[in-house]
C-alpha positions as a Markdown table, in Angstrom:
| # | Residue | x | y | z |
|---|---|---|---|---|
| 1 | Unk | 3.4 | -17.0 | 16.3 |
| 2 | Unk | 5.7 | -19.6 | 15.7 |
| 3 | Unk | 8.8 | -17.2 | 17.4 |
| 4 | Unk | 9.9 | -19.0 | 20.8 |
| 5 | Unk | 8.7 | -16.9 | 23.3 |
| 6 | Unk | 12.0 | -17.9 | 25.3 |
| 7 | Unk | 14.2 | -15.9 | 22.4 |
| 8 | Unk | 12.4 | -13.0 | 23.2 |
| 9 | Unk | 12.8 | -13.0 | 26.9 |
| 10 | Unk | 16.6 | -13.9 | 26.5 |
| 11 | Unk | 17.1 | -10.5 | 24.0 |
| 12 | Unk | 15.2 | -8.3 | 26.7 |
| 13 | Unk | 17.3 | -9.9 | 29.7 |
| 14 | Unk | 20.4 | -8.4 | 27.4 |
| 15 | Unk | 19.0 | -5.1 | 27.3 |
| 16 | Unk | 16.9 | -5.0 | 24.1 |
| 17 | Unk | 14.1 | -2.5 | 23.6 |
| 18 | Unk | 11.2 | -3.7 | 22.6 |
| 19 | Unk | 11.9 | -1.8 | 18.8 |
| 20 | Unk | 15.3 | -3.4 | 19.3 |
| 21 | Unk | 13.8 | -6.8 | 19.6 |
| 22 | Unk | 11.6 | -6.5 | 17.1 |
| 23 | Unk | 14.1 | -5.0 | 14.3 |
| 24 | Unk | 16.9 | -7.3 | 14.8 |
| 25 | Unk | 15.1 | -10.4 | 15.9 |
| 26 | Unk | 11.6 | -11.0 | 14.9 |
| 27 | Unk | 11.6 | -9.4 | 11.7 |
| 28 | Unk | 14.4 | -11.4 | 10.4 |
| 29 | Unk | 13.3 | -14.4 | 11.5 |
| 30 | Unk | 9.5 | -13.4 | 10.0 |
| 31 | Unk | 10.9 | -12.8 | 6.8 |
| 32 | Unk | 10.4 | -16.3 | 5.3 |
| 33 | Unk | 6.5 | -15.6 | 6.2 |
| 34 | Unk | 6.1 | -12.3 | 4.7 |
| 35 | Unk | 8.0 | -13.4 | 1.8 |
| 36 | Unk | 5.7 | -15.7 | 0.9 |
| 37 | Unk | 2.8 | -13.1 | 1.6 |
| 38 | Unk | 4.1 | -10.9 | -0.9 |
| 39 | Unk | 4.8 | -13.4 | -3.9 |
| 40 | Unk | 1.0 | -14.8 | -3.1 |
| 41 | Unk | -0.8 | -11.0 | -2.4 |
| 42 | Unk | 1.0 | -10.1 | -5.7 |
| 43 | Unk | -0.3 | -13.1 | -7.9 |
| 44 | Unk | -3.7 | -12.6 | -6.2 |
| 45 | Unk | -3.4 | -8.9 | -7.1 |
| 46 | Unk | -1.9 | -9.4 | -10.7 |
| 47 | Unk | -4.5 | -12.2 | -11.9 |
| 48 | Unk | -8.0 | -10.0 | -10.5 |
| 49 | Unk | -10.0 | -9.7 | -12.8 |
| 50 | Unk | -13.5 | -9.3 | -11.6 |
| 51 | Unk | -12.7 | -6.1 | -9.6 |
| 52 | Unk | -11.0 | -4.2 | -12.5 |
| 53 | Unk | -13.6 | -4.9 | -14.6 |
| 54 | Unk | -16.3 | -3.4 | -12.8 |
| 55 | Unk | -14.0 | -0.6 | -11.4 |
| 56 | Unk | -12.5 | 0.5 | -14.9 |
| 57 | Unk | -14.5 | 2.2 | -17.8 |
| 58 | Unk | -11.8 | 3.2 | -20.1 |
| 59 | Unk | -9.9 | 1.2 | -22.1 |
| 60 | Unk | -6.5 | 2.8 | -20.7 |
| 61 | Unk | -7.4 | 2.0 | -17.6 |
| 62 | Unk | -8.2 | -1.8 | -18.3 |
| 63 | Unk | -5.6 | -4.4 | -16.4 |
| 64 | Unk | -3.8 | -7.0 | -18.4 |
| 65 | Unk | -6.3 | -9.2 | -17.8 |
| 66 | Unk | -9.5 | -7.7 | -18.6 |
| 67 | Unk | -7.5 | -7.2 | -21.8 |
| 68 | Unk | -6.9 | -10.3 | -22.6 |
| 69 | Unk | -10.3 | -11.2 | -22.4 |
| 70 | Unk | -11.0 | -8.8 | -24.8 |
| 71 | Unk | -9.3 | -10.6 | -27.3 |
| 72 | Unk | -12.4 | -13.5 | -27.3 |
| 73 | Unk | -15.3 | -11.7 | -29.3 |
| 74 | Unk | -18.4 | -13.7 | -29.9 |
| 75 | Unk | -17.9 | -15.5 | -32.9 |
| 76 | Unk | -14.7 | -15.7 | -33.3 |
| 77 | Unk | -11.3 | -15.4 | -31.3 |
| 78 | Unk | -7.8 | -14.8 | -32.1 |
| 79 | Unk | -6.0 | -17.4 | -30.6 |
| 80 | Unk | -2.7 | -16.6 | -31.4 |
| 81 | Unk | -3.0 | -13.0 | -29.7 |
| 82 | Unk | -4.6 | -14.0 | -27.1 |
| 83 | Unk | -1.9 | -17.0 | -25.6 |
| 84 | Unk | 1.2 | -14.5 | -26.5 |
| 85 | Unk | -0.8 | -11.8 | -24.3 |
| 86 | Unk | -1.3 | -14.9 | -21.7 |
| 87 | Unk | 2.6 | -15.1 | -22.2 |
| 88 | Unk | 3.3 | -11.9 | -21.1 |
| 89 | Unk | 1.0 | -11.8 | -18.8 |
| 90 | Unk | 2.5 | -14.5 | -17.0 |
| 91 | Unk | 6.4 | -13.0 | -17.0 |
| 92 | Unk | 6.4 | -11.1 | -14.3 |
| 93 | Unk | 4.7 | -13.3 | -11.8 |
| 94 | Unk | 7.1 | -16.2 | -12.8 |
| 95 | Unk | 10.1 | -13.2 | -12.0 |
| 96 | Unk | 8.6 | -12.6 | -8.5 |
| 97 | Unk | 8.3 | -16.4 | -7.8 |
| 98 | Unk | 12.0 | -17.0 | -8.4 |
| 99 | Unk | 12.9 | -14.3 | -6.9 |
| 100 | Unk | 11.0 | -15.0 | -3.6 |
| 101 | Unk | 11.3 | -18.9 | -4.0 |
| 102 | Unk | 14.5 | -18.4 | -1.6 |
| 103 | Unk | 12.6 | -17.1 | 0.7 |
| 104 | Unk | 9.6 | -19.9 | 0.1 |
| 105 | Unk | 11.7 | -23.0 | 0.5 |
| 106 | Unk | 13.5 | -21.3 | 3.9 |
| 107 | Unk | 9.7 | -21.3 | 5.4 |
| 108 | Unk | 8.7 | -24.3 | 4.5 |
| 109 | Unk | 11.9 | -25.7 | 5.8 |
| 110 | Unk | 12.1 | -24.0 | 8.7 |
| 111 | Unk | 8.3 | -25.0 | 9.1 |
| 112 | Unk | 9.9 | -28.7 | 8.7 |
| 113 | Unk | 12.3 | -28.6 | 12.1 |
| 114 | Unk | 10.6 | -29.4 | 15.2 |
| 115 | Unk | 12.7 | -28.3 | 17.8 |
């Protein structure tokens, strides 16, 4: 939505398709946007919890965090296993963040200029 409609209209009065626009102007330009749409559906996706539980009824079936959960019994809990599992758990999503964070800080600076 935030595409100038005016950048469109110039790449179809040079003889764009519509595809052509689309592939070599619009979808770079989105990619900022949908960057950030994938690092946040994948931490929304990696931390569920409530869905897998209900879903799952085998224990090789269980997400990481419905494991890690598991390691809080009702009298007692091992703390030590459950924060390195709460370590690991958090790896990959830290990975995807710094990879994407290139991405992140172009939107929100593009996002910035008022032009």
């Amino acid at each position: 939505m935030g595409i100038p409609r005016d950048l469109e209209d110039a790449v179809r009065i040079d003889g764009a398709s519509l595809f052509g626009t689309y592939f070599r102007i619009i979808l770079p330009l989105s990619k900022p946007a949908l960057a950030t749409l994938t690092i946040f559906t994948f931490m929304g996706s990696w931390r569920a919890f409530m869905w897998p539980l209900i879903v799952t009824n085998s224990m090789e079936m269980k997400v990481l965090p419905v494991m890690i959960a598991s390691f809080q019994g009702l009298y007692s809990t091992d703390w030590h296993l459950l924060m390195a599992a709460s370590l690991i758990a958090l790896v990959p999503m830290i990975v995807v963040f710094i990879f994407g964070q290139r991405f992140f800080v172009e939107g929100i600076r593009l996002g910035a200029i008022k032009g």
